[in-house]
C-alpha positions as CSV (number, residue, x, y, z in Angstrom):
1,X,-88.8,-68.5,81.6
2,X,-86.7,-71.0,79.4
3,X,-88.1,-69.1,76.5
4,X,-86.8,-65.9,78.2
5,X,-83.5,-67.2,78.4
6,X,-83.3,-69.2,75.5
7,X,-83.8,-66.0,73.6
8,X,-81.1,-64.1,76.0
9,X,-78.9,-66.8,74.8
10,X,-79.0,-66.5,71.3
11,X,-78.8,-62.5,71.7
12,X,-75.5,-63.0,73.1
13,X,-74.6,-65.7,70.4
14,X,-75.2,-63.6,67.8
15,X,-73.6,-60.3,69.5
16,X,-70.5,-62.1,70.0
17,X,-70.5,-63.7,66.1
18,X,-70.9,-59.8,65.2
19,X,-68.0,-58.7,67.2
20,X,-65.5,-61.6,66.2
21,X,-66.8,-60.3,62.7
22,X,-66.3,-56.8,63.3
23,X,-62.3,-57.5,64.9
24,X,-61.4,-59.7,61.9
25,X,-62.2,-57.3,59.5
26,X,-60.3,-54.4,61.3
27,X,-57.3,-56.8,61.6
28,X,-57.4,-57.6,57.9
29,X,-57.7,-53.6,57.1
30,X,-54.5,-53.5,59.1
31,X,-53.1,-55.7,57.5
32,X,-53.7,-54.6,54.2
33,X,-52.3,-51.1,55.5
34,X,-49.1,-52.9,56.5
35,X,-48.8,-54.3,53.3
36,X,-45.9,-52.9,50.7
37,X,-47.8,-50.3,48.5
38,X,-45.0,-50.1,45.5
39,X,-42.5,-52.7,43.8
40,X,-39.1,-51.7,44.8
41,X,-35.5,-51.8,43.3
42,X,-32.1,-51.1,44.7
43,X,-29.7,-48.2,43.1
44,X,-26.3,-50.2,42.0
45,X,-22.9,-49.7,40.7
46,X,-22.6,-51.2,37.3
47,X,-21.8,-50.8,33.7
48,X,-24.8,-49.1,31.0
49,X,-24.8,-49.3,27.7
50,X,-26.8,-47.4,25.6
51,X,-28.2,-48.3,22.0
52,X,-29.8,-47.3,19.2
53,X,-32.4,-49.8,17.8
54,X,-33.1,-50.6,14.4
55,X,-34.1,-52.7,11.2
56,X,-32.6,-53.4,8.4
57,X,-32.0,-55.0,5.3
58,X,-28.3,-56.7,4.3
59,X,-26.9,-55.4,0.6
60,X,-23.6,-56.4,-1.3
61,X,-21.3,-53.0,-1.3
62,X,-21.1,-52.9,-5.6
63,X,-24.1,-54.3,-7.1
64,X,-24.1,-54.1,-11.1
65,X,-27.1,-54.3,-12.8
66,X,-25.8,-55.6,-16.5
67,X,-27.8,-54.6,-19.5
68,X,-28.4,-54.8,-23.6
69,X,-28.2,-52.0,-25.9
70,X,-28.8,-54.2,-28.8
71,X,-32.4,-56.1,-29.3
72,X,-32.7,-59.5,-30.3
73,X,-33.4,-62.8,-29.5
74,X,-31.6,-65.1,-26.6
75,X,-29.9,-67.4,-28.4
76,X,-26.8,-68.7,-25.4
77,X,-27.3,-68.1,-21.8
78,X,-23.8,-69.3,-20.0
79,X,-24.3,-68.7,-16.6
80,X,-26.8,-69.2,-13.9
81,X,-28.1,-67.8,-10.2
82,X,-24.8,-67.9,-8.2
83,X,-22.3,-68.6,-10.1
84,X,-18.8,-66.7,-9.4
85,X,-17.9,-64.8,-12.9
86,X,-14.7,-62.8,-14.0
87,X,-14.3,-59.8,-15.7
88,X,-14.7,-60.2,-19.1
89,X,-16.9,-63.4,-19.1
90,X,-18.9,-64.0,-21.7
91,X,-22.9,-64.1,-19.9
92,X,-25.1,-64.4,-22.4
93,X,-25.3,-64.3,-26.3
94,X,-28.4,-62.6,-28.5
95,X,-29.0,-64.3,-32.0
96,X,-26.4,-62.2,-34.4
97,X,-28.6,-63.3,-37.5
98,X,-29.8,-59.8,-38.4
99,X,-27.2,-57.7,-37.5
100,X,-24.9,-59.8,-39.7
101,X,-27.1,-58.9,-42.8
102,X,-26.7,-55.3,-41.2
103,X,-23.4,-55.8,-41.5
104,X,-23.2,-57.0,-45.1
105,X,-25.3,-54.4,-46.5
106,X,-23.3,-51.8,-44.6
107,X,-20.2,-53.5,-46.6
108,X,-22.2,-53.2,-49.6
109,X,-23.2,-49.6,-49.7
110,X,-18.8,-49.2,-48.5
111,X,-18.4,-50.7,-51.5
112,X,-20.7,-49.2,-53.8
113,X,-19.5,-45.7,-52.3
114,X,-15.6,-46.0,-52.5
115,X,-16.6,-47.5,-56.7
116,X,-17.9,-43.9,-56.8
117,X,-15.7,-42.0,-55.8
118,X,-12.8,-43.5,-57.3
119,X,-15.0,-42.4,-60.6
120,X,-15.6,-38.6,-59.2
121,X,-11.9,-38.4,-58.9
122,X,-10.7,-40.0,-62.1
123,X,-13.5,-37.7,-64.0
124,X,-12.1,-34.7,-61.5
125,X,-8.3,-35.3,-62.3
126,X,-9.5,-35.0,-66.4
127,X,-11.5,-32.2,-66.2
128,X,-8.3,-30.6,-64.2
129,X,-6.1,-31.7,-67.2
130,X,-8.7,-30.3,-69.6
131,X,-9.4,-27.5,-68.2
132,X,-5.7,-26.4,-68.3
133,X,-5.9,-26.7,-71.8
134,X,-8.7,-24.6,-72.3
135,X,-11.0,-27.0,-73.6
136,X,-13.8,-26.7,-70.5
137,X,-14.6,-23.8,-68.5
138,X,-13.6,-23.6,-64.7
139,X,-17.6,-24.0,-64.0
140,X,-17.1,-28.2,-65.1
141,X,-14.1,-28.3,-62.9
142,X,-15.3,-26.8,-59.9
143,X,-18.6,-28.8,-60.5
144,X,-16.5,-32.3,-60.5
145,X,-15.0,-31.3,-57.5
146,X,-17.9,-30.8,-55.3
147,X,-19.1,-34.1,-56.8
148,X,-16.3,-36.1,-55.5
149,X,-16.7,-34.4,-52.0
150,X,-19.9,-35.4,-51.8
151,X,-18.7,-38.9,-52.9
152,X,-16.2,-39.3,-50.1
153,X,-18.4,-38.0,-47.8
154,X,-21.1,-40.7,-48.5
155,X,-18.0,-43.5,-48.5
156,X,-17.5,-41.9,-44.4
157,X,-21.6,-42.7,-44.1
158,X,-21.2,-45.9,-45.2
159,X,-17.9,-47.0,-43.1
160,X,-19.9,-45.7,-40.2
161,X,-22.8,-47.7,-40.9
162,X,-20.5,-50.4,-41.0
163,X,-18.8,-49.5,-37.9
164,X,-22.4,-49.2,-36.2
165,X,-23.2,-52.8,-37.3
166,X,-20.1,-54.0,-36.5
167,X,-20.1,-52.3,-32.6
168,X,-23.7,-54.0,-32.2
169,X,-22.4,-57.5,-33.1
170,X,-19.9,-57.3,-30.3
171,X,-23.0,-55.9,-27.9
172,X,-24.6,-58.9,-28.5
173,X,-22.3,-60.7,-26.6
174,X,-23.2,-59.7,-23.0
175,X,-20.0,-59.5,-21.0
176,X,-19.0,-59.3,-17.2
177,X,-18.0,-56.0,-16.3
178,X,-16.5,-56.9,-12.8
179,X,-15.6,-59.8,-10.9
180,X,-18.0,-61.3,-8.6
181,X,-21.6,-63.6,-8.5
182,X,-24.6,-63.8,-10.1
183,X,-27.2,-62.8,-7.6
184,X,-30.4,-62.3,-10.1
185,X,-31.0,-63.6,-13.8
186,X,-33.6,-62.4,-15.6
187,X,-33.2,-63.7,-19.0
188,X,-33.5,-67.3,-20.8
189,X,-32.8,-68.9,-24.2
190,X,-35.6,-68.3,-26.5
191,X,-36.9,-65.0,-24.8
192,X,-36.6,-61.8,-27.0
193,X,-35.3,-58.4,-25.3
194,X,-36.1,-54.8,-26.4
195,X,-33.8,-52.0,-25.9
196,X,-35.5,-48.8,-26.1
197,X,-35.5,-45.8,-23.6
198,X,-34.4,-48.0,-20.8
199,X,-32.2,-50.8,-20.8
200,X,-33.6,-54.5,-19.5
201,X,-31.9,-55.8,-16.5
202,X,-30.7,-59.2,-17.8
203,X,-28.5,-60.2,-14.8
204,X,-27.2,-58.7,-11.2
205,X,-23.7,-59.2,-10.1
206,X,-22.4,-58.5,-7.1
207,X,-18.8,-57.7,-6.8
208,X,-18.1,-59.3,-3.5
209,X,-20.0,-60.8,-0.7
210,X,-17.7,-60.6,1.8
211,X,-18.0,-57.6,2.4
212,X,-21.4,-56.2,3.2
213,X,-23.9,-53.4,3.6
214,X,-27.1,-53.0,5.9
215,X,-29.3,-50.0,5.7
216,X,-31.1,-49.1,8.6
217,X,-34.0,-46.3,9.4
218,X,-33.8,-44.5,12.0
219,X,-36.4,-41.9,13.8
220,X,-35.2,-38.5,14.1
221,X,-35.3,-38.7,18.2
222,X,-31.9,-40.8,17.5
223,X,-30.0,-39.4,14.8
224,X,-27.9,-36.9,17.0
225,X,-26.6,-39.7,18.7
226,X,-25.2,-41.3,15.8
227,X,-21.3,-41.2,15.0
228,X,-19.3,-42.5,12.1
229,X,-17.6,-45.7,13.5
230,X,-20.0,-46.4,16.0
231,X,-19.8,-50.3,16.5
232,X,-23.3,-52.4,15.7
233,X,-24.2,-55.6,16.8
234,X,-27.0,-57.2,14.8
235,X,-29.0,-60.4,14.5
236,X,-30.6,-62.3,11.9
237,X,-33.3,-64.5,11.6
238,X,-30.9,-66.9,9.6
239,X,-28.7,-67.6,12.7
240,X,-30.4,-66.6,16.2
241,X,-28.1,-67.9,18.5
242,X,-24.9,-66.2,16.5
243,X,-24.7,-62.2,16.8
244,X,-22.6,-60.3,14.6
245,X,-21.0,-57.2,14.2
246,X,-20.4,-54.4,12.3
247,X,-19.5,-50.4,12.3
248,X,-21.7,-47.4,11.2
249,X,-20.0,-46.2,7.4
250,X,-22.5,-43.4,6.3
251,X,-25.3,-40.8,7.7
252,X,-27.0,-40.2,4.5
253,X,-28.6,-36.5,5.4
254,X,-31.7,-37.3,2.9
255,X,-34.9,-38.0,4.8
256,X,-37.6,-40.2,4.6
257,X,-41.1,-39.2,5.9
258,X,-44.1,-41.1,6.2
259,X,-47.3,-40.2,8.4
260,X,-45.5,-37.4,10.2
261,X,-42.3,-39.6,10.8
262,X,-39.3,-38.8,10.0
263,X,-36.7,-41.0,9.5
264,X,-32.4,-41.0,8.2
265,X,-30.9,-44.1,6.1
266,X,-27.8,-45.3,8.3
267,X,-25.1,-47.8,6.2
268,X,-23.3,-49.9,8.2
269,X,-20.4,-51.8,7.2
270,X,-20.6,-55.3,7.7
271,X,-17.3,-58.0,7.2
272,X,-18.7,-61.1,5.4
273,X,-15.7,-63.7,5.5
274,X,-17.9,-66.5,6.0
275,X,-20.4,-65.4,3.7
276,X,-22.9,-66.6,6.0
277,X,-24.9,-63.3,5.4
278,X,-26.9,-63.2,2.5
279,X,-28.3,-60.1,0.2
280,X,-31.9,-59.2,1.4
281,X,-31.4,-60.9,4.7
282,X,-33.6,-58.6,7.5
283,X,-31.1,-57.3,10.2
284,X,-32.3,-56.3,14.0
285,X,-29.5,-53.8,14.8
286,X,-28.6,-52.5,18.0
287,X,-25.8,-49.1,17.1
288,X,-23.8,-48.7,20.3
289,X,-24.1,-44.8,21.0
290,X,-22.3,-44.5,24.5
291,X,-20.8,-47.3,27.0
292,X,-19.7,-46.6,30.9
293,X,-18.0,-49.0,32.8
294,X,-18.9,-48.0,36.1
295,X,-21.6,-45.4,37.1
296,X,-24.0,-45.3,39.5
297,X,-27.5,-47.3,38.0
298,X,-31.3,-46.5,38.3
299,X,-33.3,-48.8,37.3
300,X,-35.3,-46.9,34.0
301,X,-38.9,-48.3,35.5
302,X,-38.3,-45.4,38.5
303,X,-38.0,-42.1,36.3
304,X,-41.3,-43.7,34.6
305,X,-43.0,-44.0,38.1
306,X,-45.5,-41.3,39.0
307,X,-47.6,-42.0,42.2
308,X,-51.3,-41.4,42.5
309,X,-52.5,-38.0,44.4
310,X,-54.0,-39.9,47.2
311,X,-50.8,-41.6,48.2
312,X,-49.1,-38.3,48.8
313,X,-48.6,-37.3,52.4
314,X,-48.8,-33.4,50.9
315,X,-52.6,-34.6,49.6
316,X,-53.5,-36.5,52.6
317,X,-52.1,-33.9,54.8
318,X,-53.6,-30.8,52.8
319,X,-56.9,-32.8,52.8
320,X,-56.9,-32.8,56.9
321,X,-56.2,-29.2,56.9
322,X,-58.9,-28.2,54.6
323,X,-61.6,-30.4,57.1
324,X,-59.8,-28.4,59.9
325,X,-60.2,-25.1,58.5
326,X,-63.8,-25.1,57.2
327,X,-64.8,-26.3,61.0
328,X,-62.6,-23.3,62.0
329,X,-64.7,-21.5,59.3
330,X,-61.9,-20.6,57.5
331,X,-62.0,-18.5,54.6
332,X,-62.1,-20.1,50.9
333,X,-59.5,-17.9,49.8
334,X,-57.1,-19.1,52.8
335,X,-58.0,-22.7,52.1
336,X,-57.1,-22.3,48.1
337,X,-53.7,-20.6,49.1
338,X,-52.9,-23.6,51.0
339,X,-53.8,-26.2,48.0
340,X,-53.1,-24.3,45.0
341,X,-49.9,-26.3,43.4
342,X,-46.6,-25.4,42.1
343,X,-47.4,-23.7,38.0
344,X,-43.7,-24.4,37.0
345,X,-44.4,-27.9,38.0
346,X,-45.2,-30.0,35.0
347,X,-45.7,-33.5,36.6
348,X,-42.3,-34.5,35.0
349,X,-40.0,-32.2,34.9
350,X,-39.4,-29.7,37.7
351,X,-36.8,-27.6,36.6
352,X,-32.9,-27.5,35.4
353,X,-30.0,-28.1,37.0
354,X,-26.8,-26.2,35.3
355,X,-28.3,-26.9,31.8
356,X,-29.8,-30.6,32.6
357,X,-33.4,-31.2,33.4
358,X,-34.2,-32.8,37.4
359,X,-36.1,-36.4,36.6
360,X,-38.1,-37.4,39.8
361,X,-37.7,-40.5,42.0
362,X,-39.4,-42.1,44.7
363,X,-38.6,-44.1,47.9
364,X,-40.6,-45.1,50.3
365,X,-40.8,-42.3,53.2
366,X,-42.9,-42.4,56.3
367,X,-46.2,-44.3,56.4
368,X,-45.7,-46.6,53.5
369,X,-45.9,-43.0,51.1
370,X,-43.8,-42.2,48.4
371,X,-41.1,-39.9,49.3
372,X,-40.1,-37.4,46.2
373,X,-36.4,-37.1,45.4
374,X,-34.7,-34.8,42.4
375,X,-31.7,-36.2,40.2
376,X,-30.1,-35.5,37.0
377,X,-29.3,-38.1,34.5
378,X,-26.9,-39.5,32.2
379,X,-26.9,-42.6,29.6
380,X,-30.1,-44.7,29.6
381,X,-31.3,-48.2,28.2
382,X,-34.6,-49.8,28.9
383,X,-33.1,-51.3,31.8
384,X,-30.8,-49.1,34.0
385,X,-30.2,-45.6,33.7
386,X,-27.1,-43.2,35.3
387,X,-27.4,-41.1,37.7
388,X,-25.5,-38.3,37.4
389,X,-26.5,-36.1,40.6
390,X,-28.8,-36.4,43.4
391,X,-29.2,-37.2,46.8
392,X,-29.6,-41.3,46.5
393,X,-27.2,-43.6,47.0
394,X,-25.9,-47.5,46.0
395,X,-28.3,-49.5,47.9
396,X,-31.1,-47.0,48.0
397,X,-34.6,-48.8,46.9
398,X,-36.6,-46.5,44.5
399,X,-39.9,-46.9,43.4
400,X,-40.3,-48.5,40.0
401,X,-44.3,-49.4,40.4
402,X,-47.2,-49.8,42.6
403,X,-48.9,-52.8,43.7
404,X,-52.6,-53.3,43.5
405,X,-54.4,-53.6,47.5
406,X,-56.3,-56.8,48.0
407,X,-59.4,-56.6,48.4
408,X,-60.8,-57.4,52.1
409,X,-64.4,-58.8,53.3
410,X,-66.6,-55.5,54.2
411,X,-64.3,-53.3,53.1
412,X,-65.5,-52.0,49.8
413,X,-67.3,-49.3,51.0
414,X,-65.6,-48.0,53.8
C-alpha cells in the first residue's frame, strides 16, 4: 500500500512539474509575440541637405613646368624646393664653355665671309668698268655678279650661325617665366641635361598658392546634379578638426572609364589665404546639390525597409484561406486567383504619381504587422529623406528595420 501510494505520489509530482513546464513556455511564446517586431523612427519637420560625395586631390591654379632647349652641363643652380621667385629670375645656369667656342667660330666664318665679299664686289665693280670699255665680254661680268651673290649670301649664313650661337648662350641661363614658388626641382650642379625631342623638366613653379584647385571624380549617377557654383565643403587629412570650403569652377564633359564605371573630372575652386592647403594634399569633398530648410523628413533606413512575406497580414491571411478552401475542396484554379500577386508590382516600386515614382513605407498596423503606405519623394541624404506626398504625418513612426525574436525554451520546433 505505501508503495502504491508512494508511486501515486510521484505521478502527480511529475504531472504537475510537466504542466508548470508546459504554462511557462506558452507564457514566454506570448511574450515573445508581444514583443516589438521592427526598429521604429518618427517622421519630423527639419532641414535636408543633400550632397555629392567625393575624392580629390588639391592642385595650384597655373603650374609651369620650366625647361632647357640648350644641352649642357649644370654648372649654377640658384634656387631651391620652395622658394618664392619673380619673373625674370635667373634659376639655374648650364656651363657656357662650348657654346662660346660656337660662338667664336660663328664670328670667324662672319668674318671670313664679309673678307669675301668685299673681294667679289671690288673684282665686280672692275669687271663693270672694264666691261664698258670693251675689254671683257658681258659673260665675266654677269659671272662676277653671281659670285658676289653668292658671297653675301654665305655672309647671311654665317650672321645666323652667329645669331643661333648667340640665342643659345642666353638659353643657358634658365629664367622664371612667372611669379610664384618652386614646388619641384629636378636638376643639380654637376648633372648634364639633354634636350632632344622632349624638353627635361628642370623645375615646377607654381604661380600662386593661394588660390587653389581640387579635382574630383565623380560616378555618372551624380553628374546631373551638379551646377557651376555649387558650394563644397571638404576635409583633409592635414587638419581634421578644420573644414573648408570651396565652389564647383568646371564640369569637364571628358570621361573617364574604368571596369564599366564611368566617371566626370569636377574642378572646384578653392581660396588659399592661409596657404594652409598644400599641392597633392587628398581632399574628402562633400558638393552641396540641394538644401531645404524645412520639409517634412523620413528617415532614409524606411524607403530601404522591405518586410518578410510571413509578416504580411495579406500572406498570413491568404494562407488561412487556402487551408479553408482545400477543406471546402475548392478548386486549384480558385485558390491561384486568390494568391496570384500584382505583375506591375516590382517589390520597389509600384507605380508613378504625376511623373514621380511611389517609394513604400511601413508602420506598424494591427497585430504587430507591417502596414504598407505609398509616398513620393524629394531630396535625400543617408540620413533623412523628404517627403513630398503621402498619407503620413510629423510624428508618424515608420519602419526602418526588423528585430530578430529571441529564442524561447521548446520553442524551436513548434
Amino acid at each position: 500500500m505505501n508503495k502504491w501510494i508512494k508511486t501515486s505520489l510521484l505521478t502527480v509530482l511529475i504531472g504537475v512539474v510537466i504542466a508548470m513546464l508546459f504554462l511557462w513556455t506558452q507564457k514566454q511564446k506570448q511574450k515573445a509575440q508581444e514583443l516589438p517586431k521592427f526598429r521604429t523612427q518618427q517622421i519630423d519637420r527639419g532641414a535636408i541637405t543633400q550632397v555629392v560625395m567625393a575624392t580629390g586631390t588639391l592642385q595650384p591654379v597655373t603650374t609651369v613646368n620650366i625647361g632647357t632647349q640648350v644641352s649642357g652641363t649644370v654648372s649654377e643652380r640658384l634656387v631651391d624646393f620652395n622658394d618664392r621667385v619673380t619673373k625674370g629670375q635667373v634659376l639655374l645656369k648650364l656651363d657656357p664653355a662650348l657654346i662660346q667656342a660656337r660662338i667664336r667660330q660663328a664670328k670667324a666664318q662672319l668674318a671670313s665671309a664679309e673678307a669675301s665679299l668685299t673681294l667679289a664686289l671690288a673684282n665686280h665693280e672692275r669687271n663693270l668698268r672694264l666691261q664698258s670699255q670693251g675689254f671683257i665680254a658681258a659673260a665675266v661680268l654677269e659671272q662676277s655678279k653671281r659670285e658676289a651673290q653668292a658671297v653675301r649670301a654665305n655672309v647671311e649664313v654665317a650672321r645666323a650661325q652667329l645669331d643661333a650661337s648667340t640665342t643659345d648662350l642666353n638659353n643657358s641661363i634658365i629664367r622664371s617665366p612667372i611669379d610664384g614658388i618652386v614646388i619641384k626641382r629636378n636638376a643639380d650642379v654637376g648633372q648634364t641635361v639633354a634636350a632632344s625631342f622632349q624638353t627635361p623638366d628642370l623645375f615646377q613653379i607654381a604661380q600662386d598658392l593661394k588660390q587653389m584647385q581640387i579635382y574630383t571624380s565623380v560616378s555618372e549617377a551624380d553628374v546631373g546634379l551638379i551646377k557651376k557654383a555649387q558650394p563644397v565643403r571638404f576635409f583633409v587629412d592635414a587638419y581634421p578638426e578644420r573644414e573648408f570650403e570651396g565652389k564647383v569652377e568646371q564640369f569637364r564633359l571628358n570621361h573617364t572609364s574604368t571596369a564599366g564605371v564611368v566617371t566626370y573630372i569636377i574642378v572646384v575652386a578653392v581660396d588659399n589665404p592661409e596657404e594652409l592647403l598644400k599641392p597633392g594634399m587628398t581632399a574628402q569633398t562633400r558638393i552641396v546639390v540641394a538644401s531645404k530648410p524645412d520639409v517634412i523628413r523620413i528617415p532614409t533606413a524606411a524607403l530601404r525597409f522591405t518586410p518578410e512575406e510571413d509578416l504580411l497580414p495579406q500572406k498570413k491571411q491568404t494562407t488561412t484561406e487556402n487551408k479553408t478552401e482545400k477543406k471546402e475542396g475548392s478548386s486549384s484554379a480558385e485558390i491561384a486567383e486568390k494568391t496570384k500577386t500584382d505583375p506591375k508590382d516590382d517589390g520597389v516600386f509600384t507605380s508613378t504619381k504625376a511623373g514621380s515614382r511611389l517609394f513604400r513605407v511601413y508602420t506598424v498596423g494591427k497585430d504587430n504587422t507591417p502596414k504598407l503606405h505609398e509616398v513620393t519623394i524629394g531630396i535625400s541624404n543617408s540620413r533623412f529623406t523628404e517627403m513630398a506626398s503621402g498619407d503620413l504625418k510629423v510624428k508618424d513612426a515608420v519602419i526602418t528595420r526588423a528585430i530578430s525574436a529571441p529564442s524561447t525554451f521548446g520553442s524551436g520546433n513548434d
